[in-house]
C-alpha positions in Angstrom: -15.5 -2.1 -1.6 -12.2 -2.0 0.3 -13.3 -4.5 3.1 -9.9 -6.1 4.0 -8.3 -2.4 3.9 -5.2 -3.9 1.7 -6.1 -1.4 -1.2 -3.9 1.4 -0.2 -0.5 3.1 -0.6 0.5 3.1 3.0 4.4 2.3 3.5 4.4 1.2 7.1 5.8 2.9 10.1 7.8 2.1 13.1 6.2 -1.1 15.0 3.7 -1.2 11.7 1.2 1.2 13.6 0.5 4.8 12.7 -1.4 7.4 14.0 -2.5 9.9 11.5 -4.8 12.5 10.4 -8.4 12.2 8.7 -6.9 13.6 5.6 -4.0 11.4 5.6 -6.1 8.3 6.2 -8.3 9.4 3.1 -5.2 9.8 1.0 -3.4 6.6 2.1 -6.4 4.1 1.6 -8.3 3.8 -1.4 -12.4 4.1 -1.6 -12.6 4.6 2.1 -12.8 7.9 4.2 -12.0 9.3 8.0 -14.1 11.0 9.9 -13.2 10.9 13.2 -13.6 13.3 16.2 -10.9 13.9 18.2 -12.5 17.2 20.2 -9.2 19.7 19.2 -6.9 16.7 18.6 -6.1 14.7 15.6 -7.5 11.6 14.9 -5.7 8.4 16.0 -6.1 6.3 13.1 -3.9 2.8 13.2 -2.7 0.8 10.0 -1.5 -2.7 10.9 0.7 -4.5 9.0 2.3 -7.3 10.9 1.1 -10.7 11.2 2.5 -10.9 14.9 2.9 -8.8 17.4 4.9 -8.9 20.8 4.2 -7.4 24.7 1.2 -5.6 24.6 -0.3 -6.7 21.5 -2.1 -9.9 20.7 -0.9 -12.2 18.0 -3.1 -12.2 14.3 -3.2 -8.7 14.1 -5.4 -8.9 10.9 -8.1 -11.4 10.3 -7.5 -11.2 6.3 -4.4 -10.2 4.4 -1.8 -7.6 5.7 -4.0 -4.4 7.5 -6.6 -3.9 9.7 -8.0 -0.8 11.5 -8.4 0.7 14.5 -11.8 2.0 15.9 -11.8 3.8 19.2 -13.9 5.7 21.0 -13.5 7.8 24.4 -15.9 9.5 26.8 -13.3 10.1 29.9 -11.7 13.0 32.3 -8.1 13.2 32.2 -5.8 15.5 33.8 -9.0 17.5 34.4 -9.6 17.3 30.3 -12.9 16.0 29.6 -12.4 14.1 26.2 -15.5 13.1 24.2 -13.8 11.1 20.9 -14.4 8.4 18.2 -12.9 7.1 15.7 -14.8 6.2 12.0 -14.6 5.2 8.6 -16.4 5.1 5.3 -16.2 2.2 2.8 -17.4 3.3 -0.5 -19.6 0.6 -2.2 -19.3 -0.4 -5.9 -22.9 0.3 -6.9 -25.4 2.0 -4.6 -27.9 -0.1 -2.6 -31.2 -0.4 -3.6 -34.2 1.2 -1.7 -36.2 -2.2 -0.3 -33.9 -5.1 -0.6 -32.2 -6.7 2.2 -28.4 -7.1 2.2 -26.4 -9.3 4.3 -23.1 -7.4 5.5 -20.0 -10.0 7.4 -17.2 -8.7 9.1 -15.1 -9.4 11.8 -13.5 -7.7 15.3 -11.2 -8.1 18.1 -10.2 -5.8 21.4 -7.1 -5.7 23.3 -8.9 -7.2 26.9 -5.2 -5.4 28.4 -5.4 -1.5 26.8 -9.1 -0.8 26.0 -12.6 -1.6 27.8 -15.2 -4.0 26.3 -17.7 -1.6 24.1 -19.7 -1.8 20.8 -19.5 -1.0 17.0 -21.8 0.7 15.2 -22.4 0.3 11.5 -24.4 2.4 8.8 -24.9 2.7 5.2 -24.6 6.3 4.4 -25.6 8.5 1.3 -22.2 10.9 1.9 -18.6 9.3 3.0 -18.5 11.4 5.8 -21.9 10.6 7.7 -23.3 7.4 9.9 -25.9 8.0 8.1 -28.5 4.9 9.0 -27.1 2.8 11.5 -27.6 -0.8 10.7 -26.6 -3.0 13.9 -24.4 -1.8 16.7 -22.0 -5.0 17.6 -20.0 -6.1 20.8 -16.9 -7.0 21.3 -15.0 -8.4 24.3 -12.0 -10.3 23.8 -9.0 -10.7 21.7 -10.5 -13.6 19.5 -10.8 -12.5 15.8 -15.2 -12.8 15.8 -17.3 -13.6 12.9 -20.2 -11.0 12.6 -23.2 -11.5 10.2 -26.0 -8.6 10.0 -28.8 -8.8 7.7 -30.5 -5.6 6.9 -33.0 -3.7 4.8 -32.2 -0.7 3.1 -34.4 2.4 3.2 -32.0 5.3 1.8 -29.8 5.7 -1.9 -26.7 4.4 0.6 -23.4 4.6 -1.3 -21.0 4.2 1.6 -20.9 1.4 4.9 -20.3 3.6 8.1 -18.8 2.5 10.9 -17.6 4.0 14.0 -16.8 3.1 18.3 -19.7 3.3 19.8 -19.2 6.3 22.4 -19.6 5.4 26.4 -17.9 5.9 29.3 -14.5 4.8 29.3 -11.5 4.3 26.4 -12.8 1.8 24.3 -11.4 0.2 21.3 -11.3 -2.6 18.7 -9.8 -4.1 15.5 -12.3 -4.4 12.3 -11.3 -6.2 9.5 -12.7 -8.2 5.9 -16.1 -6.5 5.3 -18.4 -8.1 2.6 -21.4 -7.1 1.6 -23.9 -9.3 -0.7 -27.1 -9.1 -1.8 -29.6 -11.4 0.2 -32.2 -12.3 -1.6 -33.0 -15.4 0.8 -34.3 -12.7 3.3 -37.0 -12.0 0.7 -38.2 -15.2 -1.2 -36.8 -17.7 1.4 -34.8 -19.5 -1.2 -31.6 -17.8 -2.8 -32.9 -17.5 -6.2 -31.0 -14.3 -7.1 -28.1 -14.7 -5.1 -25.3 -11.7 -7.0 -22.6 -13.6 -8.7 -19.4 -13.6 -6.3 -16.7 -11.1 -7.4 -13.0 -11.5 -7.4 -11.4 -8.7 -4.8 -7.5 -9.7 -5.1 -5.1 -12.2 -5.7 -2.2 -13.2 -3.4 0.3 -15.8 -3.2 1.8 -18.3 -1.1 3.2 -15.6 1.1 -0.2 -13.6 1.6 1.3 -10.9 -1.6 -0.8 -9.3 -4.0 0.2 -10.8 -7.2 -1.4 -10.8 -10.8 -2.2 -13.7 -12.9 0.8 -15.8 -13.1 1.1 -19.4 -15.1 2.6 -22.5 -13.4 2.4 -20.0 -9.7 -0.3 -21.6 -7.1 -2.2 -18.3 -6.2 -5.0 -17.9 -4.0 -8.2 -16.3 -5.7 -10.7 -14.4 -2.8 -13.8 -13.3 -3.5 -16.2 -11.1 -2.0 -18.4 -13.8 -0.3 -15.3 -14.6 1.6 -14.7 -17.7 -0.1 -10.7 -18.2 -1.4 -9.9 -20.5 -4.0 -5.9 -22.3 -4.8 -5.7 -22.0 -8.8 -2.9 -23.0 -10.7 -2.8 -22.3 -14.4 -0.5 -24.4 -16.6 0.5 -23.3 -19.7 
């Protein structure tokens, strides 16, 4: 799963934010898919790739490596045009879920308190990449302070893809989402965390937060999909 949205082939834009299409959002960023209802307009879809921003924009744009996304969400009358909009994504899983077993699902979010209201988030776990599908846990956000979210859930459908999407109310409301990872919880179950799924590795970076490969006598930094990052150095 593309949870920290650096698995893409997105050259940035401008001030490193872009507003594109469903289609192009689907082509850009790999194992993940738009969705989003703009009424008769495209969708506003943002890529961020800068660790600071200026004005506006808060710093720590990302909670985990270089991009983050946008979801928004708008139920509003302007200009005498009533708009009724959100914005949402798919993230397709490696393996499908399985019927019965609880999974524990960690992200994190962050609004701009001076452009958008304080709203919610909802998240799924769909059968098709371009459905809520089941909605899991609807989360809040209200500041501009990256927040740890952890949701523990059971799954009742063949769910290949986690859904998520602004939750639509009155107002323009809007939020980062960044570094989602999904684990099998068995501790839900048994009460001890007996079959706990081996962590796997999700990328490599180095010192300066790049993707890198395996790379003798280099310090790189190993992270995993539990959300734990290990320094390895390996000599030759």
């Amino acid at each position: 799963m593309n949870g920290s949205f650096e698995q893409n082939n997105i050259v940035p834009m401008g001030n490193c934010m872009t507003n594109i299409s469903n289609n192009d959002y689907t082509n850009y960023m790999h194992y993940s898919t738009a969705f989003s209802v703009y009424g008769s307009m495209e969708s506003f879809i943002y890529f961020d790739s800068c660790v600071t921003y200026t004005g506006v924009y808060a710093e720590n744009i990302t909670q985990d490596g270089n991009y983050s996304v946008l979801l928004g969400c708008k139920d509003t009358i302007e200009n005498s045009i009533y708009f009724l909009q959100y914005t949402a994504y798919s993230l397709e899983l490696t393996q499908q879920l399985m019927i019965g077993s609880y999974y524990k699902l960690i992200c994190y979010n962050k609004t701009f308190i001076n452009i958008f209201n304080k709203g919610r988030v909802e998240l799924g776990v769909s059968e098709v990449d371009t459905s809520m599908g089941v909605i899991i846990d609807t989360l809040e956000y209200s500041n501009n302070i990256w927040k740890r979210n952890e949701v523990i859930f059971k799954v009742n459908n063949n769910a290949k893809f986690l859904t998520m999407r602004g939750f639509v109310e009155s107002g323009n409301h809007g939020c980062l989402v960044d570094n989602f990872i999904l684990t099998l919880d068995s501790f839900a179950v048994l009460g001890v965390n007996e079959q706990a799924a081996e962590k796997q590795l999700l990328y490599i970076t180095d010192v300066l937060g790049r993707h890198s490969k395996p790379t003798l006598n280099v310090p790189l930094f190993y992270r995993y999909d539990d959300g734990t990052v290990e320094k390895m150095i390996v000599f030759e």
